[in-house]
N, C-alpha and C positions, 0 to 999 in steps of 0.2 A: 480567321478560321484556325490558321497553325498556332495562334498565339491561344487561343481557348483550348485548344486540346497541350500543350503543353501544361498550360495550367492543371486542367481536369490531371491529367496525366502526372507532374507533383504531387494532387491534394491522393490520388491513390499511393503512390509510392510512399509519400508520407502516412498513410492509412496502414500499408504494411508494414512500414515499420514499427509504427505502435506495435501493431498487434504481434507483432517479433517479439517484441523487448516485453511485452506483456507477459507471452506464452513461456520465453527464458527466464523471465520470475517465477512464475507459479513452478514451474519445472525445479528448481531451486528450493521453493518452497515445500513443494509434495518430497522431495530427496529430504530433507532435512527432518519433515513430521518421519517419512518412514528408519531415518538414524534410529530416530528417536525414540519411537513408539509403536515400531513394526507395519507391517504392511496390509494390514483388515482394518479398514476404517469404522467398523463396528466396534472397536476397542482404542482408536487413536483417534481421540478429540480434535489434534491438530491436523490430519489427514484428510479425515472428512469433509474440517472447511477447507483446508485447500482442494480438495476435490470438489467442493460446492462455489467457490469462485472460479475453479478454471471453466466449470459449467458456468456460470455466469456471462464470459468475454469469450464463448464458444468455442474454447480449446478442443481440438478433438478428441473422443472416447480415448483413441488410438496412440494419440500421442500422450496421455494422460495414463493410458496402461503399462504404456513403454516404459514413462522416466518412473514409474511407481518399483518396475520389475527391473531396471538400471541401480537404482535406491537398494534393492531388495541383494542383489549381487555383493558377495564379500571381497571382490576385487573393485569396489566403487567406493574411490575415497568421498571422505567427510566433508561437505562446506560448514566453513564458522563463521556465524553470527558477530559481529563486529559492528560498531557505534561511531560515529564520529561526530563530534562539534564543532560549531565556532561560527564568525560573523561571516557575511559577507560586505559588500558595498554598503556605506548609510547606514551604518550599525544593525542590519537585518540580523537576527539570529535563523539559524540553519545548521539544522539536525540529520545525518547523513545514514541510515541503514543499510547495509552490506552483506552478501553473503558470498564467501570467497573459500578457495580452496590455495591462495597465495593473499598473508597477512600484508607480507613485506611489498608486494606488488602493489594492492589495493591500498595503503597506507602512502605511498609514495605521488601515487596517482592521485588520491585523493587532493592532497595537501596541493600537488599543482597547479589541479582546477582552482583552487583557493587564492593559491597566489598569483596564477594567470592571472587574475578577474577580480583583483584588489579586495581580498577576504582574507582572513585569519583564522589558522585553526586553533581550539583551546582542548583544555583536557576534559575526559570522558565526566561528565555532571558538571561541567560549567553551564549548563542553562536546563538544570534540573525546574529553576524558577519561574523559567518564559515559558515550559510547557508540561502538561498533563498528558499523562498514559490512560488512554479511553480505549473503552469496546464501539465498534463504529459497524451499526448493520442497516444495509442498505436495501431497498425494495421500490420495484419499481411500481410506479401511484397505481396503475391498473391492476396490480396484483391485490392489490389491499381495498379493490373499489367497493368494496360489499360492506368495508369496514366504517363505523362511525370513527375517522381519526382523535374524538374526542376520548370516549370510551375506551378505546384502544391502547390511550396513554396511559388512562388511570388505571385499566386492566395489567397494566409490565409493572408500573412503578412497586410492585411488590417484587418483582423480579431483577429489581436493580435497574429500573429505567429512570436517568438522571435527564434528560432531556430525548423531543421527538419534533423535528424539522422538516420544511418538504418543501419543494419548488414544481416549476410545472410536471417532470417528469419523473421525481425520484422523493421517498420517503426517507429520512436517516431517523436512527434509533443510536443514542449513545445511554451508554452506563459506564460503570470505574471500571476501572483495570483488573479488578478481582471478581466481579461480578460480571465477568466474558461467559463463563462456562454458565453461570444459572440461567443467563438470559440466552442461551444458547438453546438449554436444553427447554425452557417454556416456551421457545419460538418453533421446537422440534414438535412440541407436545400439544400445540396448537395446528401441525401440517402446513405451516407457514417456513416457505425456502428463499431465504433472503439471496440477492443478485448479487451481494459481497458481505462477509463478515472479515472485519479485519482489529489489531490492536494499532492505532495510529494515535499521535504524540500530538494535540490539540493546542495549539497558542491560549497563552492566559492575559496576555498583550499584544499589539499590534506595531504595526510601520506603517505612517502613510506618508508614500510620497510618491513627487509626481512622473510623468511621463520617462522624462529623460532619466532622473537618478534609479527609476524601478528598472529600467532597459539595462541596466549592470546588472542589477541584481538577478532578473532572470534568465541575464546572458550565464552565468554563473550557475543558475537552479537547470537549464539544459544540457550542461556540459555534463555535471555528476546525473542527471538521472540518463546522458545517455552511455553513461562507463557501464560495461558489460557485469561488476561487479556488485553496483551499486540496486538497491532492491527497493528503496525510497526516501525521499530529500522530503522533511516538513521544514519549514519556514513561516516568521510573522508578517510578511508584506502583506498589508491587507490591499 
């Protein structure tokens, strides 16, 4: 009995932490669309979606209004958008995005987990080659039940839909990197509210390997996505 409620009691605390390090991203992210683009997401494309993913992973109203009116304050410094490359273990490549308000911090840290965890960092577009900048919008299969999935793909592909994927509980829509905002605005203009829109770096290649040599490599992809700085790690391990 003690030993199941410990358990139970990990798989929650580990649940909040997700949704911690979650909630500390889009907060990050909503501060940066409003640097950027101001505070009326009527007029900031990038606001919006970040206000439409924190609704997604149930961020609250409340805390969503805060970090938007924190952002809004001219005594609230800037986070920068920073990139990092390089291998990890087994030649994986791993792409590191960051948003930081200390370069020299998040730079230092970064490099450590690399070299803790037998990885190499290189310089910024050394693996321009392994991966591709897509638009990635996500919906959940019940939201779309009404839809013929078939129809639905040939309906975007004028809209910059380069591929449409689904498993049992989630639909993805990708298109290019430059065709974010059109397939943004047809998904608007249809009253379709995707559960995440995000730009994520797609492998053009893979890694397969087995048990034990992948167990580095994801000791490695845990450490930077759990750096307070760090906003998303893609990787080829397939």
């Amino acid at each position: 009995m003690g030993r199941m409620f410990e358990k139970r009691k990990h798989k929650m605390f580990a649940r909040f932490d997700r949704m911690a390090k979650q909630f500390t991203k889009l907060g990050k992210e909503i501060a940066i669309a409003v640097k950027q683009g101001g505070d009326n997401p009527d007029n900031n494309p990038r606001l919006r979606t970040a206000m439409q993913n924190a609704k997604g992973v149930n961020m609250p109203k409340d805390r969503v209004d805060a970090a938007i009116k924190r952002a809004s304050s001219k005594g609230e410094g800037n986070f920068e958008e920073i990139r990092y490359e390089g291998y990890g273990p087994n030649a994986v490549a791993i792409l590191v995005e960051t948003a930081t308000d200390n370069g020299t911090r998040t730079v230092a840290n970064v490099r450590m987990h690399f070299n803790k965890c037998g990885g190499t960092m290189g310089k910024t577009g050394s693996l321009d080659f392994v991966f591709t900048r897509k638009g990635v919008f996500t919906f959940a299969k019940e939201s779309l039940a009404s839809k013929d999935l078939e129809e639905f793909e040939f309906e975007l592909i004028d809209h910059g839909l380069e591929d449409l994927a689904f498993d049992d509980e989630l639909v993805y829509l990708y298109c290019g990197f430059t065709e974010f905002g059109m397939m943004q605005k047809a998904l608007e203009s249809m009253g379709l509210e995707p559960k995440s829109a995000e730009l994520q770096y797609i492998p053009n290649s893979w890694v397969d390997l087995d048990d034990e040599q992948a167990k580095d490599v994801l000791d490695l992809i845990d450490r930077l996505e759990g750096d307070d700085d760090v906003q998303n790690v893609y990787h080829n391990l397939r």
